[in-house]
C-alpha positions as CSV (number, residue, x, y, z in Angstrom):
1,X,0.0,0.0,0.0
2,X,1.2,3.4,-1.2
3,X,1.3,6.4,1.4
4,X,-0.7,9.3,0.7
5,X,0.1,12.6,-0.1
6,X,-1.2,13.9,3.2
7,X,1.3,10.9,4.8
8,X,4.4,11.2,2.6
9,X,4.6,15.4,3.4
10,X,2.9,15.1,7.1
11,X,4.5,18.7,9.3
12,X,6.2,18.0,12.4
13,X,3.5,17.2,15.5
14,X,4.9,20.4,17.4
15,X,3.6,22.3,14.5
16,X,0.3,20.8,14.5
17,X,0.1,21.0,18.6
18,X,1.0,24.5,18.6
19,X,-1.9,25.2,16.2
20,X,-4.5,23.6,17.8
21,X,-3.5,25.0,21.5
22,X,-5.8,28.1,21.5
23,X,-9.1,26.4,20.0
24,X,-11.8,26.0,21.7
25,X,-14.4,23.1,21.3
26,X,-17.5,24.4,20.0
27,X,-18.5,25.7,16.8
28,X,-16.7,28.7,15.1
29,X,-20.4,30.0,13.1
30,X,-22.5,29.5,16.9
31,X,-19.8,32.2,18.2
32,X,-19.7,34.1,15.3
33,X,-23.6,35.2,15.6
34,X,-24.2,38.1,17.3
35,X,-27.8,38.3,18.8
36,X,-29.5,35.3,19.0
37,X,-33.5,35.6,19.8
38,X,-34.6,32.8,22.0
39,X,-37.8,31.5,22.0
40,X,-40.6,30.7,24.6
41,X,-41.2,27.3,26.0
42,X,-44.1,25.2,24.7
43,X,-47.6,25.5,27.5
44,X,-50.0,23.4,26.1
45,X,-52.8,22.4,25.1
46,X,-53.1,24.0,21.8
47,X,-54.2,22.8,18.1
48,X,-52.7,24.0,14.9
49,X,-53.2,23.0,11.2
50,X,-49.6,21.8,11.0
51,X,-46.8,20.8,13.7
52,X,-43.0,20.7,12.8
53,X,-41.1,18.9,15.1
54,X,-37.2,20.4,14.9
55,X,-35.9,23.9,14.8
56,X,-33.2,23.1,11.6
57,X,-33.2,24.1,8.0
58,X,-36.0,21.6,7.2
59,X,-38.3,22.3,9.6
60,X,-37.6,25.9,9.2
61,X,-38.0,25.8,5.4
62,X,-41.2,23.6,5.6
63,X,-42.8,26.6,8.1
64,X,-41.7,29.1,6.0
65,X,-43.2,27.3,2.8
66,X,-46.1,26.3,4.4
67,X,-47.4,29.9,5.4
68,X,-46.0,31.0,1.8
69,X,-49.0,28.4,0.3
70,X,-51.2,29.7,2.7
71,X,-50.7,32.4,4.6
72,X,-54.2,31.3,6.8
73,X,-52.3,28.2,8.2
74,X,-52.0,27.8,11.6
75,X,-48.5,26.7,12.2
76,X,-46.0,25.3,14.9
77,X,-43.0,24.6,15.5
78,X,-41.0,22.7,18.4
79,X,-37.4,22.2,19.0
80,X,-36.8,20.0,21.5
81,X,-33.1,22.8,22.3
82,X,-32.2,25.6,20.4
83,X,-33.0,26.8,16.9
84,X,-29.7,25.8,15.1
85,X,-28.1,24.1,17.7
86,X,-27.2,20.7,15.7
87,X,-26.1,20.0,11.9
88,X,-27.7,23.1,10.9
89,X,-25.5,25.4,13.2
90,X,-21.9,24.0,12.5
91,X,-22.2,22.7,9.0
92,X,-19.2,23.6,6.0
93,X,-21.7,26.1,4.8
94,X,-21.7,24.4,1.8
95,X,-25.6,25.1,-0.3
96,X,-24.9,22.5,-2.9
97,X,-27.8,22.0,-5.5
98,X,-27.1,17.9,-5.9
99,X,-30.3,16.3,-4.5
100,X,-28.3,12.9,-4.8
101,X,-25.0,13.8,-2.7
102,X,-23.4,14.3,-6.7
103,X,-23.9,12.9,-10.6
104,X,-22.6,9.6,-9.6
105,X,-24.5,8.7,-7.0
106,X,-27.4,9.7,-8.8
107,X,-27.0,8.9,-12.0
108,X,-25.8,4.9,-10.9
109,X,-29.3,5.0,-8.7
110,X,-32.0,7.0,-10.9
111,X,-30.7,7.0,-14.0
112,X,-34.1,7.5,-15.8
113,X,-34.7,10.4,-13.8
114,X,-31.3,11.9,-13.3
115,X,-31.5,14.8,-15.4
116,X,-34.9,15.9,-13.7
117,X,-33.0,15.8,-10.6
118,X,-30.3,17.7,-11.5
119,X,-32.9,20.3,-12.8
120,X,-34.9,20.5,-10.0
121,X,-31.9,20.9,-7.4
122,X,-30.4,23.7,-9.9
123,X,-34.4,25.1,-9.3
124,X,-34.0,24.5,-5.8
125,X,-30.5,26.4,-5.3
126,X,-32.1,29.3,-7.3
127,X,-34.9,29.3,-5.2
128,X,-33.0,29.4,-2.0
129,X,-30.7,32.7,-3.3
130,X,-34.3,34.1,-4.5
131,X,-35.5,33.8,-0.9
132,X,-32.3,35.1,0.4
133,X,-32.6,38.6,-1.3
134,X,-36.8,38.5,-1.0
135,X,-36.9,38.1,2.9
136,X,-32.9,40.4,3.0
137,X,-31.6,37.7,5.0
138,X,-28.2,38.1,6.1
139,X,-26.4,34.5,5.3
140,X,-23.3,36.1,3.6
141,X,-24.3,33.9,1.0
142,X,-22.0,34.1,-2.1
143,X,-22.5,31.6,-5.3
144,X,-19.0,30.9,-6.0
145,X,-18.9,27.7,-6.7
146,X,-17.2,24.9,-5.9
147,X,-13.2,23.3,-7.0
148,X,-12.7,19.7,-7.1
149,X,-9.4,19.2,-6.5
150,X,-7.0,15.8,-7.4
151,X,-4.3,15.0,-5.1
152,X,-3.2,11.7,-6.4
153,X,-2.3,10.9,-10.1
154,X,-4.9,7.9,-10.5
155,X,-7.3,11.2,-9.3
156,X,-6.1,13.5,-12.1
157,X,-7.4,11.1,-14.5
158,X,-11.0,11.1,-13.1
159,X,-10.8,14.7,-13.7
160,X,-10.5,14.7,-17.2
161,X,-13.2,16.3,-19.2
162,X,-15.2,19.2,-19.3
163,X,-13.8,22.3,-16.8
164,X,-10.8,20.6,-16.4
165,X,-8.2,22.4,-15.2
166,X,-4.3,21.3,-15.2
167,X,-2.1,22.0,-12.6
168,X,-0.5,24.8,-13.6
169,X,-4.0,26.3,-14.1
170,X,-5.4,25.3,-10.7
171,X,-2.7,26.6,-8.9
172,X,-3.7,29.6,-10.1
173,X,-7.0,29.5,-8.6
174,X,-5.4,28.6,-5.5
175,X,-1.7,27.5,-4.3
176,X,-1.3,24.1,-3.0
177,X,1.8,21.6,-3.6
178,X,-0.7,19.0,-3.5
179,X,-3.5,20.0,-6.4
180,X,-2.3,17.9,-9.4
181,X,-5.5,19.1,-11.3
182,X,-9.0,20.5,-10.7
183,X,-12.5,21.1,-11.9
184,X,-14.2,24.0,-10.8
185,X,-18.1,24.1,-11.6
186,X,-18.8,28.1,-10.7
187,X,-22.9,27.9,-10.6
188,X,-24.4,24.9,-8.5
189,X,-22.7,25.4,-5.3
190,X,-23.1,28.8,-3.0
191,X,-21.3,29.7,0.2
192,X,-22.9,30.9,2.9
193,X,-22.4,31.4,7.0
194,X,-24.5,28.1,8.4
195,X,-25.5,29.6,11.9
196,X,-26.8,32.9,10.2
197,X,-29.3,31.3,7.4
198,X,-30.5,28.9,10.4
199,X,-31.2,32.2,13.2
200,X,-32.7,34.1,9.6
201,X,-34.8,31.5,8.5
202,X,-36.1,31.5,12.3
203,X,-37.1,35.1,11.8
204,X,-38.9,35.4,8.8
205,X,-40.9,31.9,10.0
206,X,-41.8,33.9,13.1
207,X,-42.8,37.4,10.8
208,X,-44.9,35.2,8.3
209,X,-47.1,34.4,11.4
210,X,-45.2,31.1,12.8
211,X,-44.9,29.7,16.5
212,X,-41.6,28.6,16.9
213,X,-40.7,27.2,20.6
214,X,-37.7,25.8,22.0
215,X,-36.6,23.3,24.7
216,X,-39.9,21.7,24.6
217,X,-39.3,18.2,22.8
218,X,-41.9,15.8,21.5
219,X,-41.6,12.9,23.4
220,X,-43.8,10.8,21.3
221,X,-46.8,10.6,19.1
222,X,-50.2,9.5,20.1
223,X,-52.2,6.1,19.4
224,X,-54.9,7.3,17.0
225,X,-58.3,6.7,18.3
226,X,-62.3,6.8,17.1
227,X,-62.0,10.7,19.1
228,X,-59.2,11.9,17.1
229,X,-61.0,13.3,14.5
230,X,-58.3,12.7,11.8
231,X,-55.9,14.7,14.0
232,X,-52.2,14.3,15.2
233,X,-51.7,14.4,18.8
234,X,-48.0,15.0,19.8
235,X,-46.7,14.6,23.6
236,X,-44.9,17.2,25.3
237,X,-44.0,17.6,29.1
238,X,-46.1,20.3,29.1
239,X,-49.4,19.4,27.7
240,X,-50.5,18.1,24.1
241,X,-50.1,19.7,20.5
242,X,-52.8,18.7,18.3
243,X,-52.1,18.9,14.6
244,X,-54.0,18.2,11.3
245,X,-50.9,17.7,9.9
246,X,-47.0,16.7,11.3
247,X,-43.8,17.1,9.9
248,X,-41.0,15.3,11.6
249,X,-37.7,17.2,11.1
250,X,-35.6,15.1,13.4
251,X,-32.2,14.3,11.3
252,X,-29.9,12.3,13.2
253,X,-31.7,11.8,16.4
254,X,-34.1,8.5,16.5
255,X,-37.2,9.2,14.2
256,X,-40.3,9.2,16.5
257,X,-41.4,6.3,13.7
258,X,-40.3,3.2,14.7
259,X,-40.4,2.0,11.4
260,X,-37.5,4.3,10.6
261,X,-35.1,4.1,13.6
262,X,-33.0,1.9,11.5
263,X,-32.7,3.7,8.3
264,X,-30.2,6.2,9.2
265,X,-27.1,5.9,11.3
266,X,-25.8,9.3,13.4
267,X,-21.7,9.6,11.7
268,X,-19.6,12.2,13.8
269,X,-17.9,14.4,11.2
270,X,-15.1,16.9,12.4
271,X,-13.7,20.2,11.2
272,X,-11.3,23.3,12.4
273,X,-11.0,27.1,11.8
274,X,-8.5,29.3,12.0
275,X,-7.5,33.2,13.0
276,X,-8.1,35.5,10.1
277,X,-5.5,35.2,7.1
278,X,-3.0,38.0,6.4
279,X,-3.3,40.1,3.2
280,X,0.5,38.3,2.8
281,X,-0.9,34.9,4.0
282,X,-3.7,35.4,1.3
283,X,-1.5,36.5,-1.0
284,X,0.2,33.3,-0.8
285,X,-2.6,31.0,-1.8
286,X,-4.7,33.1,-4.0
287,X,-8.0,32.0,-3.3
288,X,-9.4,35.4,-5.3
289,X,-12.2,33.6,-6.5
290,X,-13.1,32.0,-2.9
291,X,-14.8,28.9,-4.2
292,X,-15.2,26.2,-2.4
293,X,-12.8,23.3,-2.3
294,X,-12.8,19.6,-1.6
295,X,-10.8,16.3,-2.6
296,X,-11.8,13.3,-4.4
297,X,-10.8,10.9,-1.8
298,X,-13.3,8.6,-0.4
299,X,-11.9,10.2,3.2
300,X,-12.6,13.3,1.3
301,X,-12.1,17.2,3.4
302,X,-14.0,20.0,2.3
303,X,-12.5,23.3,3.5
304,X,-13.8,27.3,2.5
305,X,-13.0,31.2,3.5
306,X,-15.3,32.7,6.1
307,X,-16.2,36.1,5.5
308,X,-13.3,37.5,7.2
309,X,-10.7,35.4,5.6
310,X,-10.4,32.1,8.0
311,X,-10.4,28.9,7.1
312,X,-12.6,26.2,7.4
313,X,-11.0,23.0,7.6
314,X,-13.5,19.8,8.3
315,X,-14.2,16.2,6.5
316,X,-11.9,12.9,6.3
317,X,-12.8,11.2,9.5
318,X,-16.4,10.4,9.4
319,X,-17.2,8.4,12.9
320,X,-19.7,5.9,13.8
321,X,-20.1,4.9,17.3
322,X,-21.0,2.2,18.8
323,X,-25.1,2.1,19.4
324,X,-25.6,4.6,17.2
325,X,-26.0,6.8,20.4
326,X,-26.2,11.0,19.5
327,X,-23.9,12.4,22.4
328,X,-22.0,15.6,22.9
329,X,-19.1,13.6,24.4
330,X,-18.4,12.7,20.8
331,X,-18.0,16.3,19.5
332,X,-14.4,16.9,20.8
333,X,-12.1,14.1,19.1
334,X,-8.2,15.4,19.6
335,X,-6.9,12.3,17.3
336,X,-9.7,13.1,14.3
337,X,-8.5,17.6,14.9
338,X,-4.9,16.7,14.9
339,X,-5.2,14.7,11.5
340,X,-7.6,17.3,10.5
341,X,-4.6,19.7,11.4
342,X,-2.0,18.0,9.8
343,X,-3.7,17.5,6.5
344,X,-4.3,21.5,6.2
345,X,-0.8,22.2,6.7
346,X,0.2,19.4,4.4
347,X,-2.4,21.5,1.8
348,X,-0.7,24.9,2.9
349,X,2.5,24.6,3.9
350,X,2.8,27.9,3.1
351,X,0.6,28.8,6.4
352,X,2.9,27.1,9.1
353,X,2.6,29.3,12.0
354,X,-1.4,30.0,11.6
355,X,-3.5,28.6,14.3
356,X,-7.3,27.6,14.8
357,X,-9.3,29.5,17.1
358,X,-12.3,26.7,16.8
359,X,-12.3,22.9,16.4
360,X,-16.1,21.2,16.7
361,X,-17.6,18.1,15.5
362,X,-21.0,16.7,15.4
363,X,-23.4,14.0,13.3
364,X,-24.6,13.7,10.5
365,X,-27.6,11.7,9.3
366,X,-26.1,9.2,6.7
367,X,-28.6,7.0,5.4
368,X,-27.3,3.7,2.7
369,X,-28.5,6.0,-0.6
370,X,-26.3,8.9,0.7
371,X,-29.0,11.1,0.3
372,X,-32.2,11.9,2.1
373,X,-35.3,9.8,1.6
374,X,-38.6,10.4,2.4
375,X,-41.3,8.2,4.9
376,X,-45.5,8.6,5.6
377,X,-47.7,7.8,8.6
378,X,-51.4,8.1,9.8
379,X,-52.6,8.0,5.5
380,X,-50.1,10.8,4.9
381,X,-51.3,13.3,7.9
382,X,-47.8,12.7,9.2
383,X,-44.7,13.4,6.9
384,X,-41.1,12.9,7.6
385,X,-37.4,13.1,5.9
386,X,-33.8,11.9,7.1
387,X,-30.6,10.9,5.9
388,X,-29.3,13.8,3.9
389,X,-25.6,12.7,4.4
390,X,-24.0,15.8,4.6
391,X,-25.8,17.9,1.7
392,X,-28.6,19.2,3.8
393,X,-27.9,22.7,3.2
394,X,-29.8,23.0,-0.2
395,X,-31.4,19.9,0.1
396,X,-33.3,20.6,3.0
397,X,-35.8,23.1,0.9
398,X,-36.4,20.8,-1.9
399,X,-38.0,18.3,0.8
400,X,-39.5,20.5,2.7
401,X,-41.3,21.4,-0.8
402,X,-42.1,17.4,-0.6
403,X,-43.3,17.1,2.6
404,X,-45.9,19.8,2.4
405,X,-46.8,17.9,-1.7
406,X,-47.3,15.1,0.3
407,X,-49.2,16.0,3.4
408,X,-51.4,18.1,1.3
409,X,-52.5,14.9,-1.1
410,X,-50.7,16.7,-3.9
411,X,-49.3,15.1,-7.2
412,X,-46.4,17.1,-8.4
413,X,-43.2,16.1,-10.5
414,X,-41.7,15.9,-7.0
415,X,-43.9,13.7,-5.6
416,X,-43.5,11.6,-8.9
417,X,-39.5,11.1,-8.2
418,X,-39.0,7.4,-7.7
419,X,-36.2,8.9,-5.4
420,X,-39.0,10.2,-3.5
421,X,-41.3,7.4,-3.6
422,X,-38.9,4.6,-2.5
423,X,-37.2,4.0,0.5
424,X,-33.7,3.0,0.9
425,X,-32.6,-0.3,3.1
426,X,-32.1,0.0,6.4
427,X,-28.8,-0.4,8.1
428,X,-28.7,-3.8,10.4
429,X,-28.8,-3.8,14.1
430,X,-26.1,-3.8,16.2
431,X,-23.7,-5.4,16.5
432,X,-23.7,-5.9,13.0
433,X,-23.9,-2.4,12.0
434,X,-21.3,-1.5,13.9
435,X,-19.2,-4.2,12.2
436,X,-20.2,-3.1,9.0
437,X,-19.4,0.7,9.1
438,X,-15.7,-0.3,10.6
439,X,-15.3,-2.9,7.4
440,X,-16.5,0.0,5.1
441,X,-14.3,2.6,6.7
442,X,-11.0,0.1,7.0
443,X,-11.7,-0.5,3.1
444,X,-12.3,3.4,2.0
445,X,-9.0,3.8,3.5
446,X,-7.2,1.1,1.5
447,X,-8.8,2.1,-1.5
448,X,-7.0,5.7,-0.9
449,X,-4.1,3.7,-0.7
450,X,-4.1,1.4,-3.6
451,X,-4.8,4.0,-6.6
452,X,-8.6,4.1,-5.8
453,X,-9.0,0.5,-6.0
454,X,-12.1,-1.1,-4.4
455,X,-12.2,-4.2,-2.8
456,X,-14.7,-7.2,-2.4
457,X,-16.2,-5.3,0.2
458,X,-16.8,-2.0,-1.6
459,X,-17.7,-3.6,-5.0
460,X,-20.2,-5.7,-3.2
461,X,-21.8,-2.8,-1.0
462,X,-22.2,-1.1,-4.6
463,X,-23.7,-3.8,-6.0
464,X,-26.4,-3.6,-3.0
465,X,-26.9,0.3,-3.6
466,X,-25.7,-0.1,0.2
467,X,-23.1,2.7,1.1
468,X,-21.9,4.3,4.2
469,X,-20.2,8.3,3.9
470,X,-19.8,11.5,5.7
């Protein structure tokens, strides 16, 4: 097995130590917000026309959409913390307009319908920057695209075709000794500031009329009975929420359906960011065009420029735990930031002598199609969407859009999707899925090593349409 670029030119480990000394472990956008509104507690009773459980981009974007249909609606939402506190809080900040997590994952599952998927993502991103400048939301959003970078020679060759860039023409873009070549795609991927778009989306939700509370979770879901009256009744500790309609917006934490607890698995992904770059220290990487970057690994990093010129430096580890358990004792990893560390001065060698002022992790709701699905209950009154793998930023809108088709008895072209209309397999039960994602991990990584090459393992998970990724 062949070491990796990121092995072969590794800095010394009193250069990555000395980077990682001041950070503190919790997430850089969280910090960089500066008034946060809080929201009431839930008292109940009370009824509504619909009830969205979680205080993320989906359940935002579904209340939001909802009162755009109709403004008359009656609509609340519950979040069993904070608005933002999770994945939607400390994400990359990447708005991506895949709906598949990328052309080959979608194209090797829906290939009859890929091209109306790529459409209707492109739609969706467009939508999403529409909304931006309708409700002036302040997201420092900035459609810049985003550079696919090879750092292995069996890489460069994957890379060949249209926007390719050589080397001597991606280093242009931006200086690294380890981009060989690149692709840059400059219109379906926007940047934007993750905890910003989440606390913005909360207040136009609450100005078009919505009830948003927080730290009041739903702590399960009614037996329907003859009294219901086709209604939804959701438990709270503080009394009952009755609904006509539910959205579950849960993500990685355990679906309040049963029938889904198994269909997504909670993976602990990992990033850093630094101090604010120098003019000189800019100057030495370029960067002018400030698109967003990542690898083509299958332990692939993503990294971006904040606002003010810091770095954000995440991916390659992507963590499963044992019981599948979501747990803030898992959000600060030294082995994963130190790797993390020493990969981004391996990229920038040029920066030796920056250092991170933030270093979070958190999960991510992987699900075996690596991107989300969609799941019913109670004929349709109740609507729910997981597993969005790491692309929820964009994403999240599109099913919102089908959750609402859905719950409303609407036939659209979304509703249509076979995407939308199937459901992915679950993953097993412990101990075997535990098993099973440490198999798949040990094997990504000796792919990376052997030119790219998958094994028995890999070829056989494809053959399944079973997957596992951060």
């Amino acid at each position: 097995m062949s070491q990796t670029v990121f092995e072969r030119y590794a800095p010394q480990k009193s250069t990555i130590l000395e980077a990682l000394a001041p950070s503190v472990n919790r997430p850089f956008w969280l910090d960089d917000v500066a008034q946060v509104t809080k929201y009431p507690r839930y008292r109940g009773p009370s009824t509504f026309d619909l009830a969205i459980v979680g205080g993320g981009y989906l359940g935002l974007w579904t209340a939001i959409l909802a009162k755009e249909r109709n403004p008359n609606r009656s609509v609340i939402l519950l979040e069993g913390q904070n608005v933002g506190w999770a994945a939607s809080g400390r994400n990359g900040g990447f708005c991506d307009a895949s709906l598949t997590h990328g052309e080959e994952n979608g194209r090797a599952r829906w290939p009859e319908e890929y091209e109306a998927l790529d459409s209707l993502g492109r739609q969706n991103l467009n939508e999403i920057e529409a909304a931006i400048e309708r409700y002036s939301i302040d997201c420092e959003f900035e459609r810049t695209g985003a550079l696919t970078v090879a750092t292995e020679p069996y890489q460069e060759k994957e890379l060949r075709g249209e926007g390719y860039l050589s080397g001597e023409e991606v280093q242009q873009e931006v200086s690294s000794p380890t981009y060989l070549a690149g692709v840059w795609d400059k219109d379906s991927v926007a940047m934007l500031h993750p905890a910003k778009l989440v606390m913005e989306l909360a207040r136009v939700a609450t100005e078009l009329g919505v009830k948003i509370f927080e730290r009041s979770p739903i702590t399960g879901i009614e037996p329907p009975t003859e009294l219901d009256n086709g209604r939804v009744h959701l438990r709270t500790a503080a009394g009952p929420v009755s609904a006509s309609r539910v959205v579950l917006a849960t993500n990685a934490f355990p679906s309040l359906l049963k029938r889904y607890r198994f269909h997504t698995v909670p993976v602990y992904d990992y990033a850093l960011m630094t101090e604010p770059l120098t003019s000189q220290q800019m100057d030495s990487i370029g960067w002018k065009n400030r698109q967003g970057i990542s690898d083509m690994a299958n332990q692939f990093h993503y990294y971006r420029l904040s606002r003010d010129n810091r770095i954000l430096f995440g991916g390659y580890d992507a963590i499963y735990n044992y019981g599948g358990r979501v747990d803030s004792k898992y959000d600060d990893r030294p082995q994963s930031f130190e790797r993390l560390a020493s990969h981004f001065f391996t990229t920038f060698p040029q920066l030796e002598g920056v250092t991170f002022t933030h270093r979070w992790g958190g999960a991510i709701d992987s699900s075996t199609q690596f991107c989300a699905f969609y799941g019913q209950a109670r004929e349709g009154k109740i609507g729910y969407a997981s597993g969005f793998t790491g692309l929820g930023v964009g994403a999240t809108r599109f099913a919102a859009n089908v959750l609402l088709d859905r719950i409303e008895g609407l036939h659209t072209e979304r509703t249509a999707l076979r995407m939308v209309r199937e459901v992915p397999l679950p993953f097993p039960p412990e101990p075997f899925a535990y098993a099973g994602v440490q198999a798949t991990r040990w094997s990504m990584d000796q792919a990376d090593h052997n030119q790219g090459k998958r094994n028995f393992i890999l070829r056989t998970l494809d053959k399944l349409g079973l997957g596992f990724d951060s």
